[in-house]
Structure formats: C-alpha cells, structure tokens
GUKOL-430079 format. One line per 2 residues: number of its first residue (from 1); their letters; for each residue x, y, z of C-alpha. Coordinates in nm, 2 decimals, padded with zeros to 4 digits. Layout:
# residues N
NUM) A) X,Y,Z | ...
END
This chain:
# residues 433
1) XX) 00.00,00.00,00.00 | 00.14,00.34,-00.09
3) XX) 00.25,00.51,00.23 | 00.02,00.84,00.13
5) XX) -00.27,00.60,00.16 | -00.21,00.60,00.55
7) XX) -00.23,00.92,00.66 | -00.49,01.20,00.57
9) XX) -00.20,01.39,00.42 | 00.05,01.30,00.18
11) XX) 00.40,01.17,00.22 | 00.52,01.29,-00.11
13) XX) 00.76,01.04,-00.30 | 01.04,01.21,-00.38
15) XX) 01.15,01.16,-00.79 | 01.41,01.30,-00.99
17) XX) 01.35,01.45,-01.28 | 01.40,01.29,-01.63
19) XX) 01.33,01.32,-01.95 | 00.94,01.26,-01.98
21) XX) 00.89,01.24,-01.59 | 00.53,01.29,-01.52
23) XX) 00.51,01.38,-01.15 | 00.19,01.23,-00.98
25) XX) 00.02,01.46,-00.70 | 00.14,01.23,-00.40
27) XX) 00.51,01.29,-00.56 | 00.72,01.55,-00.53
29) XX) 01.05,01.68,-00.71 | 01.37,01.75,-00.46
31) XX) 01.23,02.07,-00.27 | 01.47,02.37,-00.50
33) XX) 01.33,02.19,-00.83 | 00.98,02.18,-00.62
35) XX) 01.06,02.58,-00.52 | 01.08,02.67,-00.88
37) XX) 00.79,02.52,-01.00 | 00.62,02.71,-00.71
39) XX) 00.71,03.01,-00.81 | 00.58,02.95,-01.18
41) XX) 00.25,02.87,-01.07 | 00.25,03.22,-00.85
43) XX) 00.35,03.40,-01.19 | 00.09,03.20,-01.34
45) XX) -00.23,03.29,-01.14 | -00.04,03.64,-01.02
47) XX) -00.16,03.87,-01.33 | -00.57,03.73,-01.31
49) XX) -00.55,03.78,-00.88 | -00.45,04.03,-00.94
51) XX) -00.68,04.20,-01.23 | -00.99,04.12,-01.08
53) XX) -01.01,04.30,-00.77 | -00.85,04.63,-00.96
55) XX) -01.17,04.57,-01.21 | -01.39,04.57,-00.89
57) XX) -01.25,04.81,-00.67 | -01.12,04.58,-00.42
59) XX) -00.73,04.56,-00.26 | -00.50,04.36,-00.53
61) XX) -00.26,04.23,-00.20 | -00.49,04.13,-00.01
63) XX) -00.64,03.93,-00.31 | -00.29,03.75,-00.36
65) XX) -00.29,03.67,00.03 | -00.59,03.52,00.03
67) XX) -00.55,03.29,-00.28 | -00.26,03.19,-00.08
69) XX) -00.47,03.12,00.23 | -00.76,02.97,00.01
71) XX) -00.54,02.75,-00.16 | -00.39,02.62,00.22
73) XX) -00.74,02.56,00.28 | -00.83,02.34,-00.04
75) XX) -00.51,02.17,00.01 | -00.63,02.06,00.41
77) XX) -00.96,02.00,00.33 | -00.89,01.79,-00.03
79) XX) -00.60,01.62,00.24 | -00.37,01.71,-00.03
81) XX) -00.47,01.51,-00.28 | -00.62,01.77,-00.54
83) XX) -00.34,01.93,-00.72 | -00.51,02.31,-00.74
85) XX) -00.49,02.67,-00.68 | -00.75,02.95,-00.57
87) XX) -00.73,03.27,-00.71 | -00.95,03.57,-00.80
89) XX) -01.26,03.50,-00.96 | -01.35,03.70,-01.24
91) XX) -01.73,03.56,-01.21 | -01.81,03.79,-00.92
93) XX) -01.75,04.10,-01.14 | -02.06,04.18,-01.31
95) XX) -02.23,04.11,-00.95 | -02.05,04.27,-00.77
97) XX) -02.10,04.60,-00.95 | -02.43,04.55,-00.96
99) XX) -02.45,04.59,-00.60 | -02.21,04.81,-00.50
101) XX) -02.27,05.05,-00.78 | -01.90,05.07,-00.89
103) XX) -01.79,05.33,-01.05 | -01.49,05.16,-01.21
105) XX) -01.22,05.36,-01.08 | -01.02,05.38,-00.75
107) XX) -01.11,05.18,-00.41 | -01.51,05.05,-00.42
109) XX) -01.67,05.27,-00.12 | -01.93,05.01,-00.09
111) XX) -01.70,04.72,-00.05 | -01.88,04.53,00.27
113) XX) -02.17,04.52,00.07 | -02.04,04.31,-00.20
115) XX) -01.86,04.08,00.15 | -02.16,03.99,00.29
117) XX) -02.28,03.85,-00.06 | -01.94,03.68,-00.16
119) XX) -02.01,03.52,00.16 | -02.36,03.38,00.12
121) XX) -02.21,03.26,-00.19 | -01.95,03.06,-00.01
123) XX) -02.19,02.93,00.21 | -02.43,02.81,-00.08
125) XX) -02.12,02.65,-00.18 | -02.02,02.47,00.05
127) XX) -02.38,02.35,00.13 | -02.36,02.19,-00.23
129) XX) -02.04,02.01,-00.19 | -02.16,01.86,00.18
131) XX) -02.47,01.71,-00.04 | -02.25,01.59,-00.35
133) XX) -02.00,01.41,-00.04 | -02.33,01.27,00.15
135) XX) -02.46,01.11,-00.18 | -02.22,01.13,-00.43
137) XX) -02.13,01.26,-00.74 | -02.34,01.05,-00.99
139) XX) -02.59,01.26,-01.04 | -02.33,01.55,-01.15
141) XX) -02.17,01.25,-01.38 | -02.51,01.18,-01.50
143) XX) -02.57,01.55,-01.61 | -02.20,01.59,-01.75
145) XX) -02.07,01.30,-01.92 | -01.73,01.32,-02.09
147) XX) -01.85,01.48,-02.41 | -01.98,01.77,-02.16
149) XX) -01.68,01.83,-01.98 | -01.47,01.80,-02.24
151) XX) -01.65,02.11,-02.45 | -01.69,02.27,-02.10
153) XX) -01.30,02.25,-02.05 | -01.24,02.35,-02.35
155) XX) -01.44,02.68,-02.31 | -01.29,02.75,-02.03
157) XX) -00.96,02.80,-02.23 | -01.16,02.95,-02.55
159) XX) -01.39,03.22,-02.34 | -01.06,03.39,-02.27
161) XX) -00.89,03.40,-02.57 | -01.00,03.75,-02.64
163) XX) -00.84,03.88,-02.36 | -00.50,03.91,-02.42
165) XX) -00.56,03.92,-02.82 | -00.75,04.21,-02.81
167) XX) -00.69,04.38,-02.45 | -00.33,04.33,-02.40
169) XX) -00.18,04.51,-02.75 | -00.28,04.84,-02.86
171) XX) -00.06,04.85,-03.14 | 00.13,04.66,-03.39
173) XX) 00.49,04.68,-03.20 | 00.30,04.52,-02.90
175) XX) 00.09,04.27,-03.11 | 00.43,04.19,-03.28
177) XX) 00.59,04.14,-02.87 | 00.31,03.87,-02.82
179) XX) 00.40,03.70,-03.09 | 00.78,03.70,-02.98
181) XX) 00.68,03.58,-02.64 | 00.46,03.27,-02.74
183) XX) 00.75,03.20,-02.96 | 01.01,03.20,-02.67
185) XX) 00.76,02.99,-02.46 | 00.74,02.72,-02.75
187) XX) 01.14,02.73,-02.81 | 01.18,02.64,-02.46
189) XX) 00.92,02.41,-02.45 | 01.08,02.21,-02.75
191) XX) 01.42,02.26,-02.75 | 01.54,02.28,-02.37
193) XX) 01.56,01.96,-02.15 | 01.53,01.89,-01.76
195) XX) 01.42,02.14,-01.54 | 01.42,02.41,-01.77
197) XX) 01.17,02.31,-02.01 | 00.94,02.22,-01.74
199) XX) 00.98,02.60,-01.63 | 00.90,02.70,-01.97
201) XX) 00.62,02.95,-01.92 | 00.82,03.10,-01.65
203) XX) 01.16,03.05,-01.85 | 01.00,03.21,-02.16
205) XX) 00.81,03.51,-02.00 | 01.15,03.66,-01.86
207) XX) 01.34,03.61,-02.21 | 01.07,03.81,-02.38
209) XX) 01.06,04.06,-02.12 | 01.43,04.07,-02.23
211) XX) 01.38,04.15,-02.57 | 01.12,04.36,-02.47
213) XX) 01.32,04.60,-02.24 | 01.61,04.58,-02.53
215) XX) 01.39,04.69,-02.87 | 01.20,04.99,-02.61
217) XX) 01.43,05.09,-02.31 | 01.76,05.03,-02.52
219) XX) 01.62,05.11,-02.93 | 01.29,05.30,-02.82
221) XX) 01.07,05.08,-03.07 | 00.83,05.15,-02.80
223) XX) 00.66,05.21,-02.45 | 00.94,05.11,-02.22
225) XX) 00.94,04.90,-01.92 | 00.89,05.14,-01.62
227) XX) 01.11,05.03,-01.32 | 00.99,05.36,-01.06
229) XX) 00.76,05.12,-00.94 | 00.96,04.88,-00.82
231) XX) 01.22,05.14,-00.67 | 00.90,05.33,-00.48
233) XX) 00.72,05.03,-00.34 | 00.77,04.94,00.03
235) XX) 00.93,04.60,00.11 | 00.68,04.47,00.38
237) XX) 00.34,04.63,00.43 | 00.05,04.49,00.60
239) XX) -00.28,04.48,00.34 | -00.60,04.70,00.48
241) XX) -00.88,04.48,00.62 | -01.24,04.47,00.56
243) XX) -01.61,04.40,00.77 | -01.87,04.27,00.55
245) XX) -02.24,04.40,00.57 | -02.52,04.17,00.53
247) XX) -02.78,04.30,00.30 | -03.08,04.11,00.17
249) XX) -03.08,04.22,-00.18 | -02.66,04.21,-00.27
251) XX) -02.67,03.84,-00.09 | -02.99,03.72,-00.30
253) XX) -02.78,03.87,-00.61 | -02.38,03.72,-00.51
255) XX) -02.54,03.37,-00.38 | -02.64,03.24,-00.72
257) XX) -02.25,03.28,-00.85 | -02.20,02.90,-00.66
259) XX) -02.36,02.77,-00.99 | -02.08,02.90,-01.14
261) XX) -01.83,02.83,-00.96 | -01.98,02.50,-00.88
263) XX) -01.89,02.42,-01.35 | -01.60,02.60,-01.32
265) XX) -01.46,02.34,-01.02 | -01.59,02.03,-01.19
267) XX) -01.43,02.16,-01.52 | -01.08,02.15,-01.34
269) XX) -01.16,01.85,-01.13 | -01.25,01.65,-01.51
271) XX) -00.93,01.85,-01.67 | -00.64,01.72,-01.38
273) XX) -00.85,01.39,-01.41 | -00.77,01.33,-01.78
275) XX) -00.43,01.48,-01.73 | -00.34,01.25,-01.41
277) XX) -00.49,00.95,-01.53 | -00.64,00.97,-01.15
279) XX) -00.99,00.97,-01.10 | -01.03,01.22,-00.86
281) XX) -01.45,01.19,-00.82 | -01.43,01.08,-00.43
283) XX) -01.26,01.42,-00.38 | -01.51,01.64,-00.59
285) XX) -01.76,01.71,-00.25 | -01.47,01.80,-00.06
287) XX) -01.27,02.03,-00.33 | -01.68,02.20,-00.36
289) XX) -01.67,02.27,00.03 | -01.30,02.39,00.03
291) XX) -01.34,02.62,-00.25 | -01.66,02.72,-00.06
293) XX) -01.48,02.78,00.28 | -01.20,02.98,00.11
295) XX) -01.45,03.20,-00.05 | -01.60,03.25,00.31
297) XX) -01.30,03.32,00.45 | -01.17,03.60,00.22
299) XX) -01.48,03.72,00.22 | -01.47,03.75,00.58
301) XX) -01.15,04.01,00.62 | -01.21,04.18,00.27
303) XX) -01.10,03.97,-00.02 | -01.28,03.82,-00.31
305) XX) -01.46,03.54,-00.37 | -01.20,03.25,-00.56
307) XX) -01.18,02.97,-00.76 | -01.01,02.70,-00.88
309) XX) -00.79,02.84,-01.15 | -00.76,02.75,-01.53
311) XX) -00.42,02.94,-01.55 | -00.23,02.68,-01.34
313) XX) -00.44,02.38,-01.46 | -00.27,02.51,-01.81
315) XX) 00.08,02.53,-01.64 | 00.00,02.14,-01.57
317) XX) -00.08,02.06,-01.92 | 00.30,02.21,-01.99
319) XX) 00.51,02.05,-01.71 | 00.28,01.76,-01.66
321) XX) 00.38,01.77,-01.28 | 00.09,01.75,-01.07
323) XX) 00.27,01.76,-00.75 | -00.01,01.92,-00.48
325) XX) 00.35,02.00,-00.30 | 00.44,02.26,-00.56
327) XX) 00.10,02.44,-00.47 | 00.17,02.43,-00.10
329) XX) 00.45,02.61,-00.19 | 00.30,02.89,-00.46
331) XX) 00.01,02.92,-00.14 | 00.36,03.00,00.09
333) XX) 00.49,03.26,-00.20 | 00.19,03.41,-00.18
335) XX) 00.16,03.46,00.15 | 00.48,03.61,00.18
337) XX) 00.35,03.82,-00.12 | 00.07,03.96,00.03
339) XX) 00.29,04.12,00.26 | 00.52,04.28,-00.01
341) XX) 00.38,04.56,-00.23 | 00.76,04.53,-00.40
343) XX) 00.68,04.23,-00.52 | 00.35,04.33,-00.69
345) XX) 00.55,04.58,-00.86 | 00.78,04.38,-00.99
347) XX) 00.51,04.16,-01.20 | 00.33,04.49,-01.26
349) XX) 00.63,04.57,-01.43 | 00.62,04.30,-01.65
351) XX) 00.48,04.45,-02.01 | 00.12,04.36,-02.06
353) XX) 00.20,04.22,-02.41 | 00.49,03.98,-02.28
355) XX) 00.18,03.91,-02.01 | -00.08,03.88,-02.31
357) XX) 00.19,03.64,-02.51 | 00.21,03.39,-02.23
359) XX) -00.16,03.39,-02.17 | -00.24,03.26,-02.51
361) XX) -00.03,02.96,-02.46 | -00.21,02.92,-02.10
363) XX) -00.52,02.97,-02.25 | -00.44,02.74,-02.52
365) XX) -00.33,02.45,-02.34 | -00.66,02.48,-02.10
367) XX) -00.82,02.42,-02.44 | -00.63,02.14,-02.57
369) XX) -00.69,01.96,-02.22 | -01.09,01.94,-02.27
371) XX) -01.05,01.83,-02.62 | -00.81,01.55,-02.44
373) XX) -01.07,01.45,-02.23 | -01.27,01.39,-02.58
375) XX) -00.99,01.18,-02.66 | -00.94,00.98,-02.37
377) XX) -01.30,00.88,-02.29 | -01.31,00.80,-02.70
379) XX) -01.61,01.03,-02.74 | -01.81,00.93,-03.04
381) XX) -01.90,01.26,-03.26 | -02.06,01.03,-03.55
383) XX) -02.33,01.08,-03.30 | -02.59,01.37,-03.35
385) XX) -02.61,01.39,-02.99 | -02.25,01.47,-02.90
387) XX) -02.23,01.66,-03.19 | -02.45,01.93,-03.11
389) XX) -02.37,01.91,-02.79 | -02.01,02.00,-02.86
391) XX) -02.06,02.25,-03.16 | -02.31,02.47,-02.96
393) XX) -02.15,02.47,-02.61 | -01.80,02.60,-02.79
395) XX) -01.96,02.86,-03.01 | -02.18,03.00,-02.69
397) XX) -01.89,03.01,-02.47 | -01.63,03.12,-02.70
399) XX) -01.81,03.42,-02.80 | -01.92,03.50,-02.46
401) XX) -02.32,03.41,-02.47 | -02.49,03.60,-02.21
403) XX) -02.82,03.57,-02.08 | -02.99,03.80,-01.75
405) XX) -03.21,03.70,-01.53 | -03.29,04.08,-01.37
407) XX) -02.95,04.20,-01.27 | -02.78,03.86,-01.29
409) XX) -02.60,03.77,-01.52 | -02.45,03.42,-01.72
411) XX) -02.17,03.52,-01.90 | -02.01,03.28,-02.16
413) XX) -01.84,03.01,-01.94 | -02.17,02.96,-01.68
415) XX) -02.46,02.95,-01.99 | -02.20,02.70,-02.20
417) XX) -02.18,02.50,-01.88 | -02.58,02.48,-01.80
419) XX) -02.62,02.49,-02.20 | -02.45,02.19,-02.25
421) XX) -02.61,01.99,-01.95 | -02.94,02.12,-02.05
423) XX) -02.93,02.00,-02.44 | -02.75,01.71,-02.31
425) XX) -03.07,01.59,-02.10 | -03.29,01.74,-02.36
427) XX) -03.16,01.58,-02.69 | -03.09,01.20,-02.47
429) XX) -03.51,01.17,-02.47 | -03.50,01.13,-02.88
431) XX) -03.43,00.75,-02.93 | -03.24,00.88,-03.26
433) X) -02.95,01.08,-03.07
END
C-alpha cells in the first residue's frame, strides 16, 4: 500500500527528474526543483488575482494573500490530494458591481456590501459540496458525461482567448511582442531539457521581457518598461482589512455565482482527471466545500470570492507535474506576497504584451486539455447527440453568450456549462440521438 494512503496527508515520493517524468500529486521533485515550480504557478495565477479585484475596486494584495490562504485551505480540506490553486474569480464581477454601484475607478466605497454577498455565496457552496460528499457525485456525472466536460473545459480555455488578443496590445509593436513571447515559450518548451523546459512558461516570460526592455528601453521601438515602481514600493506592508455588511438584496444577487463556480470546479476536477490518469470523483464534494470555505473566508476580512484556476491547470498541461506539493509552496509565495507591495511591482512591471503572449499559450493549453478528455474517454461525434452538444457549447462560450435574469447575469463560461447539461438531457429523450 502506498504510504500516502495511510495518513490524511501525503507523504510525497520524492522523484528526480528525467526526460518525460510525469510527476503524480502524491510525488514531489527535490524541494529547489519543487521551489521553482512554485514560483511559476505564482507567476501563473499572479496577473488574473491580481486584475480582478482592480476591475472591482477591491485591494490587489490582499487578493494575492488570500489565494494563498484559500489554496492552504483546499489543500487541508482535499487532504492534499487535489493538485489546485485558488485565485480571484472574475465571475463575481458583473455582480459585484451591480451591488455596490461601482464606479470603475479607485477603491469600491461600498466594498462590505459586496462581502456579505461573496459570503452567502460561499456558504451556498459549501452546502452543495456537503450534499455531493453525502450522496455522491453520480448525479453531476449523470448531467456531464465526458463529451460535456470535455467542450466545457475546453471553453474554459476558449472564453478567454479575447483577452490578451484584443486587451493586452494596442498597437502593432506590441501585437508583434506577443508574438515574440509565445514564440520564446514554444522554443523552450521544444528545444530545452530537464528542469528548464518544465519551467517553460516562466523561462520564456522573462526572455521576452528581455527583448522587450532591449527593442524599447535600449532602441525606443516603443513604450518602455517602467522600473519607478519597483524602486518606490515598500518592502513589507501589511494589506487593509475589511467588515462585510449583510444585506438582503446584494446576498440574494452574489449567492447564485456558486452555480458558477460549482462548473467552473468540476471543469478542473474533469481537466487534472484526464491529465493525471487519477480519478479524482471521491474528492469532488470536498474540493466544492473547500473552495466554498475559502471564499467565506476572504470574504470574511475583505477579499474576493475564488476559484479554482484554469491558468495553473494550463501550467500542468506544460510540465505535466501534478505535485499538490508545488502548490503548497505557490500558497507560501503568496503569503509572503501579500505582505510585499515590492513584489507586486515587480510583476506589474512586467509588459502587458509579454503578459498577453504567455496567456495565449495558458489559455491554449486549457483548451487542448478538454479536447483531451474527448480523446481519452473516445467520445463518439458520429453521433448527432455529442455533436451538437459540442458544436453549440463551444460557439456560446467562446463568443461569450450572455443571458440576464434581472441583474444577474450568465456570462459565456456559466450559460455554455448549464447549455451543455441542458441539451445534453434534452436531446438524450429522442431514441435517434
């Protein structure tokens, strides 16, 4: 019996690395090789934590330090066997305007507002997961079969596309740097060996950021890199805390964003199951109530609401080491991080189109994994059923279908999740699908 069987935590295996290693999440690499792939994952999710609490008003370090302390949680409560992160979740946004009134700029002056829903919204949460661990998970399964999953993976990855193609360039120099970074990222990724290539996203990002700083700071081909930041910023500073206020209407409009966050989890869960080889279903109720808990928790001092994120699910796909160990240490970085506005501004320094080059291969590879759960489960497409299933679910959610339901709102991701479910149930009562 494996010794991480035996105890509620694992013992991590230590393996060295090799050409091909896949590293299984009760295995770890020799802790400096472990370190480093830490700190990829924290570049990884750093730029969305980031993001979404500037797009809501809320405190960008104290975002990063609670991802860290959300993703100890999931890492307790999943007894270490879910290899994950939490970070920022960009489906509060539209909510969370909604109820504060958010002007768009500057601190949100309603911020405890918007706490007391991202908390009820935990809570729903983690009342879902306790009834998916009392009576299982079949009846999800039953409602998202691989072919499901798959697409909804997929979207995942395809729903953010635009976002560093059209948002992270503003001209042709920049569009050009993009390019030059996905390039570096694949170079590394095909022509290094050993450690390096599995550190390939991080490996590549700072060679492009050296070109980068050479064609604008050194031949002025355009908007340099900006380094005042970094020389201004405080070393250690303690992030500004937070009381919620618990108000009927923002709670009744947050709450329902568990749905979503609900897909988004089972997304991942099916994703790190197809990658893994590791059926991870007997963990699903638990990963629901530690996501849950997390969200409760930041909600609690000030923070937002998080998820399992897709960014470090694609940093999987690249390195194919699944070690939960590595995210025990990204969770420590950030810690540590949340205490250092230096830190943020050295990764705000970063140029957004080096930032927008390395999300389209993180994006991409998110993409890749759902059609590999396709693959794997040898979904059958000469059926009608799976077909539209499939084709509808990764139009919808690649252009961002939205639908409202008064002030709520199901962006792309959520109405290609419960579209796919829905036409999956629907279209399985003809006896011709």
């Amino acid at each position: 019996m494996n010794s991480s069987s035996e105890s509620y935590l694992p013992r991590w295996r230590e393996v060295r690395m090799a050409q091909g290693t896949v590293v299984a999440p009760d295995e770890r690499l020799p802790w400096p090789q472990t370190a480093a792939m830490g700190v990829q994952h924290v570049i990884a999710m750093f730029g969305a934590t980031v993001l979404a609490p500037i797009l809501m008003g809320f405190n960008p370090n104290l975002a990063i330090l609670m991802s860290g302390v959300g993703t100890l949680i999931f890492f307790l409560v999943t007894g270490g066997r879910v290899p994950s992160y939490l970070g920022s979740s960009f489906a509060f946004i539209g909510v969370v305007i909604a109820a504060t009134g958010y002007s768009g700029t500057g601190p949100n002056g309603n911020i405890g507002v918007a706490l007391g829903g991202i908390i009820a919204c935990g809570v729903v949460y983690v009342l879902i997961g306790l009834l998916v661990q009392m009576i299982g998970a079949g009846w999800i399964e039953r409602f998202m079969p691989p072919v499901v999953t798959g697409a909804v993976v997929a979207v995942i990855g395809l729903n953010l596309a635009s976002v560093p193609i059209k948002n992270m360039a503003a001209n042709n120099f920049e569009a050009w740097m993009q390019a030059v970074t996905f390039l570096c990222v694949g170079l590394v990724a095909v022509f290094t060996r050993g450690m390096v290539q599995r550190l390939l996203i991080l490996v590549g990002l700072v060679l492009a950021s050296i070109v980068y700083a050479v064609l604008t700071n050194g031949m002025g081909l355009g908007k340099p890199m900006d380094f005042t930041g970094i020389a201004n910023a405080a070393w250690f500073g303690a992030p500004t805390l937070t009381a919620p206020t618990f108000t009927g209407p923002a709670m009744l409009l947050i709450a329902p964003v568990a749905i979503i966050l609900v897909a988004e989890n089972l997304g991942h869960l099916k994703a790190v199951t197809a990658m893994t080889g590791r059926n991870l279903d007997r963990y699903m109720g638990r990963a629901f109530m530690a996501d849950g808990i997390a969200t409760v928790v930041s909600g609690s001092v000030g923070g937002l609401g998080v998820t399992t994120y897709a960014e470090n699910i694609g940093v999987m796909a690249a390195t194919r080491i699944y070690s939960t160990a590595v995210f025990v240490v990204a969770a420590l970085i950030a810690l540590v991080l949340g205490f250092s506005p230096k830190f943020g501004a050295v990764i705000q320094a970063i140029p957004l189109p080096v930032m927008g080059g390395v999300s389209i291969v993180v994006f991409g590879l998110i993409a890749i994994a759902g059609a590999k759960i396709w693959v794997d489960n040898k979904v059958d497409f000469s059926q009608n059923r799976n077909l539209i299933v499939a084709a509808i679910t990764l139009i919808i959610g690649t252009g961002d279908f939205t639908l409202k339901f008064g002030q709520f709102a199901l962006g792309g991701i959520g109405t290609a999740t419960f579209g796919a479910i829905l036409l999956y149930a629907l279209l399985g009562r003809s006896r011709n699908a």
